[in-house]
C-alpha positions in Angstrom: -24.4 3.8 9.2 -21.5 2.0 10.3 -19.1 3.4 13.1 -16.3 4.3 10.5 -18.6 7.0 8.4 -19.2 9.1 11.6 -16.0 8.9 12.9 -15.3 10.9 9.6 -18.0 12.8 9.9 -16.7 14.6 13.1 -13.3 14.5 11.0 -14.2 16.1 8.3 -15.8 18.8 10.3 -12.7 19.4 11.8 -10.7 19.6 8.5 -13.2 21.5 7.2 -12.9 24.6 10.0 -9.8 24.2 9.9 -9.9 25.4 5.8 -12.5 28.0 7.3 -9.6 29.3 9.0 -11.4 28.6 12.7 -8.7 28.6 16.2 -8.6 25.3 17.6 -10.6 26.7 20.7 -13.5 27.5 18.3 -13.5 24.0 16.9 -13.2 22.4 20.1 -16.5 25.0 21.3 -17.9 23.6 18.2 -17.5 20.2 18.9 -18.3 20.7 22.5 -22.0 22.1 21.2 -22.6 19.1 19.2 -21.7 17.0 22.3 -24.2 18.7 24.7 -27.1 18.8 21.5 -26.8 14.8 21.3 -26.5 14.5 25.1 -29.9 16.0 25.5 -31.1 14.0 22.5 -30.1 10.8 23.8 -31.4 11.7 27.7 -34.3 13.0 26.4 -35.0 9.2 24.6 -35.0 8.2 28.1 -35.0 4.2 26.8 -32.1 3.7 28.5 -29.1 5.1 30.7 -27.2 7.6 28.7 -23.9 5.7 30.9 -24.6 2.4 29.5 -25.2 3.7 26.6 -21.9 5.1 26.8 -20.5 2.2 28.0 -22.0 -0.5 25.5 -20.3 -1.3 21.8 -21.4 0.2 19.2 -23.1 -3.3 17.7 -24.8 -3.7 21.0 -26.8 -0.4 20.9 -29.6 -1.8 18.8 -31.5 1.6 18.4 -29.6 3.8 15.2 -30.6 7.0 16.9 -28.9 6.5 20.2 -26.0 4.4 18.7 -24.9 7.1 15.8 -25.4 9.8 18.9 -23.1 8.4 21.4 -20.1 7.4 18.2 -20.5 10.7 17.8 -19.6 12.0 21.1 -17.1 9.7 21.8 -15.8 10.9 18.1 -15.8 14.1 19.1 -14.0 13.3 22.7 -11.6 11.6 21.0 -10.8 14.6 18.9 -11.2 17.2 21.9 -8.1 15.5 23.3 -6.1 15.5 20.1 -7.1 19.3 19.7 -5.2 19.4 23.0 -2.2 18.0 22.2 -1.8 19.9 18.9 -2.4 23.4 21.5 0.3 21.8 23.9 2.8 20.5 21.4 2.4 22.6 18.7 5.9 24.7 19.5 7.6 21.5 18.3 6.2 21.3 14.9 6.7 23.4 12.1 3.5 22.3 10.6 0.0 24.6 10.1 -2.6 22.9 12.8 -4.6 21.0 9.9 -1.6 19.0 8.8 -0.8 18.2 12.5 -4.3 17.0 12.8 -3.9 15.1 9.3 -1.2 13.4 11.1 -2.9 12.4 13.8 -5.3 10.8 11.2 -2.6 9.2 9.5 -1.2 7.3 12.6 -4.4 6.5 13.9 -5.1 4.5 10.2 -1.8 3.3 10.0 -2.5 1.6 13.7 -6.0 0.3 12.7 -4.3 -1.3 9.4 -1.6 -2.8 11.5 -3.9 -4.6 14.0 -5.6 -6.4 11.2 -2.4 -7.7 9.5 
């Protein structure tokens, strides 16, 4: 599974409580559950340091298990933050909190597509 398809994965999730009509606190203690579940998982491997696991690429963590587990929490950092921002900047939209979240989406892809042009 490449890194793009969980990335989405934890996106999707998102979008998806979001539909379910969930508060952003109770997708960000969602997302903080899934964090702690594939901490222990990847601690309890004990193959290597969950830090330089944490700290490696994602092409130089050759075991799928631990590799997919730590995309995903970093994934779901990632999107902790940007739960944030929507809470602390919301007043300035006029937007439901699934579109601003779509539009974070949005300018992350248009960034990615600019860097490869």
């Amino acid at each position: 599974m490449d890194i793009n398809r969980i990335n989405d994965m934890v996106d999707r999730k998102v979008v998806q409580s979001f539909q379910e009509g969930f508060s952003i606190g109770a997708i960000q203690s969602d997302l903080m559950v899934r964090m702690k579940n594939f901490t222990k998982t990847i601690e309890k491997d004990g193959s290597m340091v969950y830090q330089d696991l944490y700290n490696s690429e994602f092409d130089k963590i050759s075991n799928i298990r631990l590799r997919y587990g730590i995309t995903y929490i970093k994934q779901c950092e990632k999107r902790l933050k940007d739960l944030d921002w929507i809470l602390d900047n919301k007043s300035k939209f006029n937007f439901e909190n699934s579109k601003i979240f779509k539009l974070i989406q949005f300018k992350e892809k248009l960034t990615k597509n600019s860097l490869t042009l």
